[in-house]
C-alpha positions in Angstrom: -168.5 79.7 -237.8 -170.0 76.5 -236.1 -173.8 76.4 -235.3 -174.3 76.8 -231.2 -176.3 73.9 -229.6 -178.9 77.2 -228.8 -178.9 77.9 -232.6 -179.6 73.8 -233.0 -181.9 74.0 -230.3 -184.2 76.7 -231.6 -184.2 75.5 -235.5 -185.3 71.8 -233.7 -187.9 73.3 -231.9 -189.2 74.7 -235.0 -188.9 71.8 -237.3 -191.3 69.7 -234.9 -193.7 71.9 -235.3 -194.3 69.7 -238.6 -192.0 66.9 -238.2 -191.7 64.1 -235.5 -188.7 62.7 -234.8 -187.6 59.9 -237.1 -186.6 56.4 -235.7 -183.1 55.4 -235.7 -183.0 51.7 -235.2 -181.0 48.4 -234.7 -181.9 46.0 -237.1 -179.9 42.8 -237.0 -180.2 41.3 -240.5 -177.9 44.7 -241.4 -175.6 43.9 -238.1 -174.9 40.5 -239.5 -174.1 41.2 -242.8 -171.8 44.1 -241.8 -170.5 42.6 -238.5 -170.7 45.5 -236.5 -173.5 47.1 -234.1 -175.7 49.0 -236.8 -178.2 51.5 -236.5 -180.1 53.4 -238.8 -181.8 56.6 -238.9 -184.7 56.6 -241.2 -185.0 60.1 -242.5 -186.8 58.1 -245.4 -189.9 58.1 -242.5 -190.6 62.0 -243.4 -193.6 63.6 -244.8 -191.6 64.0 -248.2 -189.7 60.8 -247.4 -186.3 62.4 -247.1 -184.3 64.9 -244.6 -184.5 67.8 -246.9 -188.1 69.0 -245.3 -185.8 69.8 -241.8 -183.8 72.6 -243.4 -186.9 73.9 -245.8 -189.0 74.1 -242.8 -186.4 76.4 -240.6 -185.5 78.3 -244.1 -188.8 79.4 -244.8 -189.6 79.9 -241.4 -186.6 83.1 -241.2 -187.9 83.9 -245.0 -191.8 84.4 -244.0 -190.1 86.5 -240.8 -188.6 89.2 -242.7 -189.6 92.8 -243.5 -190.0 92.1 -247.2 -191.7 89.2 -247.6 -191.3 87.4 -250.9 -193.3 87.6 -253.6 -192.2 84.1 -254.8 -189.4 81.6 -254.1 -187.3 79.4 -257.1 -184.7 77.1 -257.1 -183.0 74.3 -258.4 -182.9 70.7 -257.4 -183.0 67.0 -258.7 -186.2 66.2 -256.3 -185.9 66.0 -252.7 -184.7 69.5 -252.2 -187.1 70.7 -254.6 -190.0 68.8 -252.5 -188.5 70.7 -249.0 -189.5 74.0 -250.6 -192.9 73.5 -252.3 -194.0 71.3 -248.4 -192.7 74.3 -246.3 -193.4 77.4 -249.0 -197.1 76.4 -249.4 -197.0 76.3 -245.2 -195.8 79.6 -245.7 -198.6 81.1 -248.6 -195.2 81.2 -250.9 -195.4 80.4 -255.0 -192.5 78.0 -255.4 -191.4 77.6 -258.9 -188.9 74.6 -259.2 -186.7 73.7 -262.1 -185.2 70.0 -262.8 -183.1 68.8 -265.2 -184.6 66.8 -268.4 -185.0 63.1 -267.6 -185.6 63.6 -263.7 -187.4 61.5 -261.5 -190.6 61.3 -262.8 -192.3 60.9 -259.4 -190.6 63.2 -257.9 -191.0 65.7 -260.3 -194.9 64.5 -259.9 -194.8 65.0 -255.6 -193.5 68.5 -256.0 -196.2 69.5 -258.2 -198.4 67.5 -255.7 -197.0 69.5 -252.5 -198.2 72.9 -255.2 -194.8 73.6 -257.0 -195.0 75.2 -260.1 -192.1 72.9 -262.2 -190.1 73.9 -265.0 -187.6 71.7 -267.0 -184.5 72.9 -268.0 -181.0 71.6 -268.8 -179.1 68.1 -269.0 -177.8 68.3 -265.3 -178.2 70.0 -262.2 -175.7 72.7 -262.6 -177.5 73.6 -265.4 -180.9 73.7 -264.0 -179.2 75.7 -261.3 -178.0 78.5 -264.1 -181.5 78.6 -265.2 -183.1 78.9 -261.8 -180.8 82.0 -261.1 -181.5 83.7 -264.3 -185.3 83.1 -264.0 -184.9 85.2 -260.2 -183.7 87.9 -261.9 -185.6 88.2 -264.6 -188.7 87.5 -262.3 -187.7 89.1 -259.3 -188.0 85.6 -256.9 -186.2 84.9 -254.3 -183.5 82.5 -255.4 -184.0 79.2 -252.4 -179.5 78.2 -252.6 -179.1 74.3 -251.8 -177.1 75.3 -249.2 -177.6 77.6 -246.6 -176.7 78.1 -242.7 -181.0 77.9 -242.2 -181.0 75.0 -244.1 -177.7 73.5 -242.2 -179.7 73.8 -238.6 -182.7 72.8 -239.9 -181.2 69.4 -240.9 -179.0 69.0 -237.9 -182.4 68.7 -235.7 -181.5 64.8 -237.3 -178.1 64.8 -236.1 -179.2 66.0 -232.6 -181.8 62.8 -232.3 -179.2 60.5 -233.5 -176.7 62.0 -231.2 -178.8 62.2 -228.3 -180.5 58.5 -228.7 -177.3 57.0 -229.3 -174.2 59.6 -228.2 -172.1 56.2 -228.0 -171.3 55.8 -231.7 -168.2 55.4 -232.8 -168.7 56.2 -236.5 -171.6 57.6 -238.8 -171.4 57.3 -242.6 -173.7 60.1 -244.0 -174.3 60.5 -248.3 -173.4 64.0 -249.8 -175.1 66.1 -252.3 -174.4 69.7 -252.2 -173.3 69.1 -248.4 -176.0 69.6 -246.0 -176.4 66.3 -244.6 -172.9 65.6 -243.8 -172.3 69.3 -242.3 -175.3 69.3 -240.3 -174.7 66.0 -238.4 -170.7 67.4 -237.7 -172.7 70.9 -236.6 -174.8 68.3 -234.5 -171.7 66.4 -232.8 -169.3 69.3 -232.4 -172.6 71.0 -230.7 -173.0 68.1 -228.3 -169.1 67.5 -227.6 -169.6 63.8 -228.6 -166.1 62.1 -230.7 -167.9 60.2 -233.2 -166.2 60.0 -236.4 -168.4 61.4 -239.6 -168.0 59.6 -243.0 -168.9 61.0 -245.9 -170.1 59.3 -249.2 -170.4 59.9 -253.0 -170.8 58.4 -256.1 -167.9 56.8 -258.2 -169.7 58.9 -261.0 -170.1 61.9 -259.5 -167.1 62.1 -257.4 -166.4 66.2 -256.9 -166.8 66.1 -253.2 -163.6 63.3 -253.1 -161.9 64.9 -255.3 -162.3 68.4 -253.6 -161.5 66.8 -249.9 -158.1 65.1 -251.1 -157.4 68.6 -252.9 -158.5 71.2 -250.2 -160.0 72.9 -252.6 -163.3 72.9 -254.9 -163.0 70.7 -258.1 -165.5 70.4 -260.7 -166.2 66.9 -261.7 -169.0 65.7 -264.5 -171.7 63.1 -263.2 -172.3 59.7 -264.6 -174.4 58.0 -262.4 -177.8 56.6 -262.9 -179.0 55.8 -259.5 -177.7 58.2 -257.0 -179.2 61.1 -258.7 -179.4 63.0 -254.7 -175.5 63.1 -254.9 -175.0 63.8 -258.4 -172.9 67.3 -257.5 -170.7 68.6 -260.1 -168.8 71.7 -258.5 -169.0 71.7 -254.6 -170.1 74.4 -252.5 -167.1 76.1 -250.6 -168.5 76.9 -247.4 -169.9 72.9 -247.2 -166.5 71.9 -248.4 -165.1 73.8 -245.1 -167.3 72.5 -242.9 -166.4 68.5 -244.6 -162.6 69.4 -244.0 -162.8 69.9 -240.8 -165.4 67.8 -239.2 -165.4 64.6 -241.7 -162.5 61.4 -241.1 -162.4 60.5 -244.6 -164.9 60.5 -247.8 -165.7 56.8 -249.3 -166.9 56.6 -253.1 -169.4 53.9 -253.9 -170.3 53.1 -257.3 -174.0 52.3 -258.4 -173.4 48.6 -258.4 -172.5 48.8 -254.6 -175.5 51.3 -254.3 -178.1 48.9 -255.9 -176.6 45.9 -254.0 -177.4 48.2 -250.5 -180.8 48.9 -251.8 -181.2 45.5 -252.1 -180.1 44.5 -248.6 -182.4 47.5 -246.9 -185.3 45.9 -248.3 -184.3 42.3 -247.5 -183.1 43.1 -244.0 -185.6 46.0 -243.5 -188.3 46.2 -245.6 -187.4 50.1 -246.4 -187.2 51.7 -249.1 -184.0 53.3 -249.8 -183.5 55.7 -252.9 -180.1 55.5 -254.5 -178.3 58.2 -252.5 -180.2 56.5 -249.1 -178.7 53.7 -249.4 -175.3 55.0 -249.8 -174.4 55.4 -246.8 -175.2 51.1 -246.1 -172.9 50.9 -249.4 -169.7 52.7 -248.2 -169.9 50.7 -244.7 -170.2 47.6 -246.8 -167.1 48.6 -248.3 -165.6 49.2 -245.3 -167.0 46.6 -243.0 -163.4 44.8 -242.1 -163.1 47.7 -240.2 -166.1 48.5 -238.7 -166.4 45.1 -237.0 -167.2 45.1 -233.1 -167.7 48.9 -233.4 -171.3 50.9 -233.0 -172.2 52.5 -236.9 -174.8 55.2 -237.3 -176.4 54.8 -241.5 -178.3 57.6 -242.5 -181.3 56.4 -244.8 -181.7 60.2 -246.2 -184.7 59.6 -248.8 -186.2 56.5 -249.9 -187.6 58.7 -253.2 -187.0 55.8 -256.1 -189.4 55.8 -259.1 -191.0 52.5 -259.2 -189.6 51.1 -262.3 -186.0 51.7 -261.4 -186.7 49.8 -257.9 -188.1 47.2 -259.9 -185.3 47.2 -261.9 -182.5 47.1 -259.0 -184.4 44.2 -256.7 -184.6 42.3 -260.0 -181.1 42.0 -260.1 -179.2 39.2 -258.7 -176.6 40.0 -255.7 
């Protein structure tokens, strides 16, 4: 069932509580080198440097509301979800326990503890950390946070309604996907507002379930490869986002992390931001595509600019 502008409206009101707006800006370095009207929105500008605090605000704002309140929250992530729920559960007077897969980002792991998580690793992927996180809820009796929820989807859409409303002439917005609330939240945000801009969606070449699941109509589980767009490295969809991406997206674009380094590249040359490996995704599919973006207006979400310093290094160091 779509989210009503009143629903979008109310879980907005709550998220700036704690969150300003983010910018979404023109920046004409970006418009030149994809020969279109480009504009950005910088959800890398948030407390926890990515759009995941929106929906972990709303979500634990309905959780601290109920009867029963928990005794304790887990749940699974790769970083930026995983910092949503420690920010918005310690707002709350929540334990958050968090589990990552072995060889995640160390700073990320680091900010969640920061933010008061309690972290546990587990597992070689994220759909293994995800197993673990549900068996540890049982066993512990916690409240299992999912990665995709309708609280989480309206949280994040309070983006999509700030993008819409500064800028309801867009003709097209390319937006990353990881389990899926990104992308469904800014189609919850235009079908809200009655606006015709066209959504595209973008994975990794190495982790390429969502493409493979929109082409099918149907969830397909797909092993991840990649080793800079750990935010979008998804391995078996989420059916209810997969819905949502069917019937609101135009058409999902895979980008491979040669294309995603040379975007982080170009953010920081043409921006001076700082743009993880699934932030800069979006800037990589439009690349892709710029022959036919050119004259148009293009929204780029910039969902987290979370990169551990040595792998940064690493990608500016490389030569375009």
């Amino acid at each position: 069932m779509p989210l009503s502008l009143p629903a979008l409206e109310e879980a907005a009101a709550i998220v700036r509580q704690s969150l300003p707006a983010t910018p979404q800006i023109r920046w004409p370095l970006l418009c030149q080198a994809l020969g279109c009207d480009a504009w950005v929105k910088h959800e890398n500008h948030s407390p926890v440097g990515a759009f995941k605090l929106r929906g972990g605000l709303v979500y634990f704002h309905h959780l601290a509301a109920q009867a029963q309140r928990p005794a304790g929250v887990i749940s699974a992530t790769r970083g930026n979800h995983g910092q949503s729920i420690a920010f918005a559960a310690t707002r709350q007077g929540i334990p958050a326990r968090i589990v990552v897969p072995h060889g995640n980002s160390r700073e990320k792991n680091a900010a969640m503890r920061a933010l008061g998580a309690e972290l546990i690793e587990h597992g070689e992927d994220f759909q293994a950390a995800r197993e673990h996180a549900q068996a540890l809820a049982t066993r512990d009796g916690l409240h299992l946070v999912p990665s995709y929820h309708p609280w989480l989807v309206a949280g994040v859409a309070s983006y999509g309604l700030e993008l819409f409303r500064a800028l309801p002439t867009l003709d097209v917005a390319y937006v990353p996907i990881g389990m899926g609330s990104g992308i469904c939240a800014l189609i919850a945000a235009r079908d809200a507002l009655g606006l015709k801009t066209r959504i595209v969606g973008v994975v990794s070449a190495h982790a390429p379930a969502y493409a493979l699941s929109f082409a099918a109509g149907a969830p397909v589980y797909h092993a991840t490869s990649t080793q800079l767009a750990d935010g979008m490295a998804c391995t078996t969809p989420e059916p209810t986002a997969l819905a949502s991406i069917l019937g609101g997206a135009a058409h999902i674009v895979q980008v491979t992390d040669e294309e995603v380094g040379a975007a982080m590249r170009l953010y920081f040359s043409a921006t001076h931001n700082v743009a993880e490996g699934a932030g800069a995704a979006a800037l990589a599919a439009a690349l892709q595509e710029r022959e036919a973006l050119r004259g148009l207006k293009v929204g780029l979400v910039l969902s987290g600019g979370n990169v551990d310093r040595a792998v940064y290094a690493r990608e500016l160091a490389r030569a375009d």
